[in-house]
C-alpha positions as CSV (number, residue, x, y, z in Angstrom):
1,X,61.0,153.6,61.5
2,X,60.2,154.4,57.8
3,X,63.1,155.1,55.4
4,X,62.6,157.0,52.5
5,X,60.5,155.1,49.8
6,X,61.0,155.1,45.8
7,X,58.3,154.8,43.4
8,X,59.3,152.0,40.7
9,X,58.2,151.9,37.2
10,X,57.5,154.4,34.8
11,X,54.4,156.4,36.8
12,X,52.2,158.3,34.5
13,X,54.3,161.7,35.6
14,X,57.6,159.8,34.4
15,X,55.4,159.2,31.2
16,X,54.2,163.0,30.8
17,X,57.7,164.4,31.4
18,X,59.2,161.7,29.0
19,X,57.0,162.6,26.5
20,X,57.3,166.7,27.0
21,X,61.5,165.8,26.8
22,X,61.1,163.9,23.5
23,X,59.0,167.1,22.0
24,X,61.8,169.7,23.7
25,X,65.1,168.0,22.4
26,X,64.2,165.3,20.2
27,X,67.0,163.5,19.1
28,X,69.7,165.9,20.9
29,X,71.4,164.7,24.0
30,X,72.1,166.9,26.8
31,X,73.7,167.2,29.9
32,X,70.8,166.0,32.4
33,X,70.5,165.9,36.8
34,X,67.7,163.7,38.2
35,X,67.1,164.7,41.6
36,X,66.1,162.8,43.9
37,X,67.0,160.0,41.7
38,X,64.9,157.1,43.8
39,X,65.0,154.1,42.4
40,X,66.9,155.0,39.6
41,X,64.6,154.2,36.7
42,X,63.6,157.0,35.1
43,X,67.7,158.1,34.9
44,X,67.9,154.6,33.4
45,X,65.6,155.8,30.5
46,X,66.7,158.7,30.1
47,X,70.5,157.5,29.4
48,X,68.6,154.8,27.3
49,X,67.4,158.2,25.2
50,X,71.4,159.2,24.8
51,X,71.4,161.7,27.4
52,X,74.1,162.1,30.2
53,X,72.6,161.5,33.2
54,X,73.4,162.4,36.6
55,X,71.6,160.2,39.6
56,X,71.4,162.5,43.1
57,X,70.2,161.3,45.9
58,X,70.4,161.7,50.0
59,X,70.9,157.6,49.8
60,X,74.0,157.7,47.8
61,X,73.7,154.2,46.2
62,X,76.9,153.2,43.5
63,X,76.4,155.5,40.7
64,X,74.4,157.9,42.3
65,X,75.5,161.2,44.1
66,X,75.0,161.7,47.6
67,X,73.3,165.0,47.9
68,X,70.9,166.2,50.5
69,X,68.1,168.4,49.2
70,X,68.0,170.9,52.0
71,X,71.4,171.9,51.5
72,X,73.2,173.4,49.5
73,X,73.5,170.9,46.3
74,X,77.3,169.9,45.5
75,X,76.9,170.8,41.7
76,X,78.5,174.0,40.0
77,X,76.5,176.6,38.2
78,X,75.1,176.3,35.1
79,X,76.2,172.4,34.8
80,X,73.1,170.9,33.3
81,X,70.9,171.3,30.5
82,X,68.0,169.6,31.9
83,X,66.8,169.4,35.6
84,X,64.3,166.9,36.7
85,X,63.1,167.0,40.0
86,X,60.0,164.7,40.7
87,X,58.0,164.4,43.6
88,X,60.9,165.9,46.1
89,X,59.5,169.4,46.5
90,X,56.7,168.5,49.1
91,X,59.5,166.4,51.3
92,X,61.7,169.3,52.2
93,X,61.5,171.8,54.8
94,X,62.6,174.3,53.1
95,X,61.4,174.3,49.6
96,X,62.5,178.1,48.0
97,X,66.2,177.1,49.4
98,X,65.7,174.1,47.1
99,X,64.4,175.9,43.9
100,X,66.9,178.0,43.8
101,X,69.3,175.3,43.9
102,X,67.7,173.8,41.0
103,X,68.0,177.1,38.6
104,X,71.4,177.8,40.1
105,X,72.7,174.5,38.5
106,X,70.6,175.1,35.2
107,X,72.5,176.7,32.5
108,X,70.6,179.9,31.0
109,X,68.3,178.7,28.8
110,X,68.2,175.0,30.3
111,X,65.1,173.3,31.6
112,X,64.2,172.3,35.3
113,X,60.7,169.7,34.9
114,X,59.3,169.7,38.7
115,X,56.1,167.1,39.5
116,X,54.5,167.6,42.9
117,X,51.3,167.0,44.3
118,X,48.5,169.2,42.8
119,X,46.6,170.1,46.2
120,X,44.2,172.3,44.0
121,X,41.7,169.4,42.5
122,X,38.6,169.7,43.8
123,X,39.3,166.2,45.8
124,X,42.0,167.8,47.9
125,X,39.9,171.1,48.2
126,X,37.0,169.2,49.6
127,X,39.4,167.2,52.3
128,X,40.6,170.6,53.2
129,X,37.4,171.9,53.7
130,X,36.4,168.7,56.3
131,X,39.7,168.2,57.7
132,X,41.4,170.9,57.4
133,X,44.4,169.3,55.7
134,X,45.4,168.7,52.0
135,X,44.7,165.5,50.2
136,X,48.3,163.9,50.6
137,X,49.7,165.8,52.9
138,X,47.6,163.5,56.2
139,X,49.0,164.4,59.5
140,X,49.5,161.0,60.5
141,X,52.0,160.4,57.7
142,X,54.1,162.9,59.3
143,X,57.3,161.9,61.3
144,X,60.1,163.9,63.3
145,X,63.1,163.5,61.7
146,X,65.4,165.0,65.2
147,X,69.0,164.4,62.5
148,X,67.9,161.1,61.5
149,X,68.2,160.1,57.6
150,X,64.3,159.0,57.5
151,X,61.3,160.2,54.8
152,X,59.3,162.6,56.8
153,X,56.2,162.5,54.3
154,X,55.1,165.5,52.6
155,X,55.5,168.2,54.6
156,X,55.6,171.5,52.2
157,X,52.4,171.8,50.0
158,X,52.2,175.0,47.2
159,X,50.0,175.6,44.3
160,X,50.8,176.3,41.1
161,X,50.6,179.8,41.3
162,X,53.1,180.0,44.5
163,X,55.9,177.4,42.4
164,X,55.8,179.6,39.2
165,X,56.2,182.7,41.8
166,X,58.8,181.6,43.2
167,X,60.8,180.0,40.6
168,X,60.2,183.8,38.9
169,X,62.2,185.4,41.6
170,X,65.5,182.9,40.8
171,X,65.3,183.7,37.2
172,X,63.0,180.7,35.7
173,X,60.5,181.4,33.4
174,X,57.0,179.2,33.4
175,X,56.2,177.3,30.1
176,X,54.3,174.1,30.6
177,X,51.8,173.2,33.0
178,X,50.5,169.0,32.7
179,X,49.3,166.6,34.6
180,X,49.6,163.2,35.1
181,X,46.0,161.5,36.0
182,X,42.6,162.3,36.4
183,X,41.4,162.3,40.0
184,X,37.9,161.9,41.5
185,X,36.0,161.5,38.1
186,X,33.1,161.1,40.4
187,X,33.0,164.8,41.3
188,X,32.3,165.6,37.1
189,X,29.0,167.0,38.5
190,X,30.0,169.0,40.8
191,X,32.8,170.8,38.6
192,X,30.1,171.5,36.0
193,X,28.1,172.8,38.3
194,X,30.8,175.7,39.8
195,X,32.4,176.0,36.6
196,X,30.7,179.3,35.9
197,X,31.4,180.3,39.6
198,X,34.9,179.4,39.4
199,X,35.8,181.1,36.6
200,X,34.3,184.3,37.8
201,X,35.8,184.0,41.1
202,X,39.4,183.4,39.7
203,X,39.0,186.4,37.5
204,X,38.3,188.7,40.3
205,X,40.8,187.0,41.6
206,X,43.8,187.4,39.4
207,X,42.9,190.6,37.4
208,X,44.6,192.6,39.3
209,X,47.9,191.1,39.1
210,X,50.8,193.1,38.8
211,X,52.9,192.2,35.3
212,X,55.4,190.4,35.8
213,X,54.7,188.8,39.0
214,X,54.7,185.5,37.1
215,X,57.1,185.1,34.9
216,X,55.4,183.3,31.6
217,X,51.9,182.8,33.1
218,X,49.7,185.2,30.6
219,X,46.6,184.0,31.9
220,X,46.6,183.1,35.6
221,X,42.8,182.9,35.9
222,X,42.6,179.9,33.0
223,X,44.9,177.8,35.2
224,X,43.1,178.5,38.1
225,X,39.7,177.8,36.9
226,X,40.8,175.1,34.6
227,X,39.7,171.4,34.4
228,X,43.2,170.2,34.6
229,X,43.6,172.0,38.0
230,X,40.2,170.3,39.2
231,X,40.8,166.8,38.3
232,X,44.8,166.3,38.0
233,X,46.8,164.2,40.8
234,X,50.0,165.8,40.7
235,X,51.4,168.6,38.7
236,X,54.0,168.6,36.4
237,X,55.6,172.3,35.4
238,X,58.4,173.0,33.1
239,X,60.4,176.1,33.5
240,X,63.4,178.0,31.3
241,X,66.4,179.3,33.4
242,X,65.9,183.1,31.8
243,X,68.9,185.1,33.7
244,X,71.8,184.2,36.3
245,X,70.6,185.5,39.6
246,X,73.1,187.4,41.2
């Protein structure tokens, strides 16, 4: 039975949100949660940048915190400055219960960085059209947890669109969308090809949005019809704890 697995290195996501973190605080040190932690690495550099880092994860190594992401997380509110969470929100069940978490324990003002797979690029739309499933998010990767403490595989795909929603209704404000690779170069062609379709369809599409509905998104139809979205392998979003939600 699979346990759950750690990426090691610096992946080009670590890289993006390392270089977004140098841009947002510079040479200021803050108060900083990586969850899940993994391997540890990335916390590593981050306390190797002067920041005070916090390692949580469901496997509770020495000098991490055992916390389980689908429940409730056993930090108080407002604690951190800075909220990482990278590739964890496609492994829960339950992934609003999570978000909320995550701007619960950001102070107002703070900064949760979330990476996830980007089941938008055209790669992943084209599986789903033949399969009927999202490029990383196979069926056979799947596995029944029934209590045990074992990865289950992504199980909770969202697009862009439904994260910055629902990080809106907690009281988190979207500022950065990035991504961390290109993916599928081969299928160039065929973006330049339904560019001009795909950026009318997404302005049909979005230009009756209510105001407010995303919180910081001006212009949903340019991330929607947007090379990035095409061609990037996982998202990386940074949002601003805006209010308390009560």
């Amino acid at each position: 039975m699979r346990t759950y697995t750690y990426a090691f290195g610096r992946t080009r996501y670590m890289e993006e949100v390392i270089d977004f973190l140098h841009t947002a605080f510079g040479k200021r040190h803050v108060h900083v949660i990586d969850i899940p932690a993994g391997s540890g690495e990335f916390a590593q550099y981050l306390e190797s940048m002067g920041h005070d880092v916090v390692r949580a994860d469901i496997c509770g190594r020495d000098g991490f915190v055992h916390t389980n992401m689908e429940k409730p997380l056993p930090f108080s509110t407002g604690e951190f400055d800075l909220v990482t969470c990278m590739e964890g929100i496609e492994h829960v069940l339950n992934p609003s219960l999570l978000l909320g978490e995550l701007v619960r324990m950001t102070k107002p003002g703070g900064l949760i960085v979330i990476s996830m797979p980007n089941i938008c690029n055209l790669w992943s739309r084209l599986t789903f059209l033949l399969t009927g499933t999202f490029y990383q998010f196979s069926p056979s990767s799947l596995r029944q947890t029934r209590g045990q403490s074992i990865d289950r595989s992504h199980v909770s795909p969202m697009t862009p669109l439904h994260l910055i929603y629902l990080m809106g209704h907690y009281g988190a404000q979207f500022q950065e969308w990035r991504i961390d690779r290109i993916k599928k170069k081969i299928l160039w062609p065929l973006y330049a090809l339904l560019c001009p379709f795909l950026k009318l369809c997404t302005h049909i599409c979005t230009r009756k949005i209510v105001p407010g509905t995303y919180p910081g998104l001006d212009k949903p139809n340019q991330l929607l019809g947007g090379y990035k979205l095409a061609f990037g392998r996982s998202q990386i979003m940074i949002f601003q704890h805006t209010s308390i939600k009560k």
